[in-house]
C-alpha positions as CSV (number, residue, x, y, z in Angstrom):
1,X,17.3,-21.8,-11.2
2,X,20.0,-19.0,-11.3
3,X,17.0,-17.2,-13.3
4,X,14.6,-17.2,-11.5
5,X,16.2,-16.3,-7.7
6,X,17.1,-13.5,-9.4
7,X,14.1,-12.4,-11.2
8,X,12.6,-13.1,-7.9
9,X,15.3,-10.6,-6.6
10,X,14.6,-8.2,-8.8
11,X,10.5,-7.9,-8.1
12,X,11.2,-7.7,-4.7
13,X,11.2,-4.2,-4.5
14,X,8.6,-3.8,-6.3
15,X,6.3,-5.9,-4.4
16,X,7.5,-4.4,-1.7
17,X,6.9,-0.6,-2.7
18,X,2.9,-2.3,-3.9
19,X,2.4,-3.0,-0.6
20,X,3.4,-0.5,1.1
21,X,1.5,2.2,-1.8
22,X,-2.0,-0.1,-0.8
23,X,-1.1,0.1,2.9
24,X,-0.8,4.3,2.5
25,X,-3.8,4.4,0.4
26,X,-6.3,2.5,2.7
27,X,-4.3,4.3,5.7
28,X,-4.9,7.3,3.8
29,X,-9.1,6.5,3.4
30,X,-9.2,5.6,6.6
31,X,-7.9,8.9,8.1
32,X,-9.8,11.0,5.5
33,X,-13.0,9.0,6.9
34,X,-11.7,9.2,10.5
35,X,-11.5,12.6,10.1
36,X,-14.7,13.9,7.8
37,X,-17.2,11.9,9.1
38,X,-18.1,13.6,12.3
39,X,-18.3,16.8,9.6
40,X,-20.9,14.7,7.5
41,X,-22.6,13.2,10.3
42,X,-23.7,17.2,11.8
């Protein structure tokens, strides 16, 4: 039991910093399209 809380602990943070590298790199594809696509579309 002891174990496992704190392997679960210990992942935390990394599931964490996942998350929040997927939400920057979708936020980041969505502002590069937000922002090139009126270029494209002339």
């Amino acid at each position: 039991m002891v174990e496992a809380s704190i392997s679960d602990v210990w992942s935390l943070p990394l599931r964490l910093k996942n998350k929040a590298l997927l939400e920057m790199k979708s936020f980041t594809i969505w502002g590069t399209e937000t922002i090139f696509s009126p270029i494209l579309e002339k």
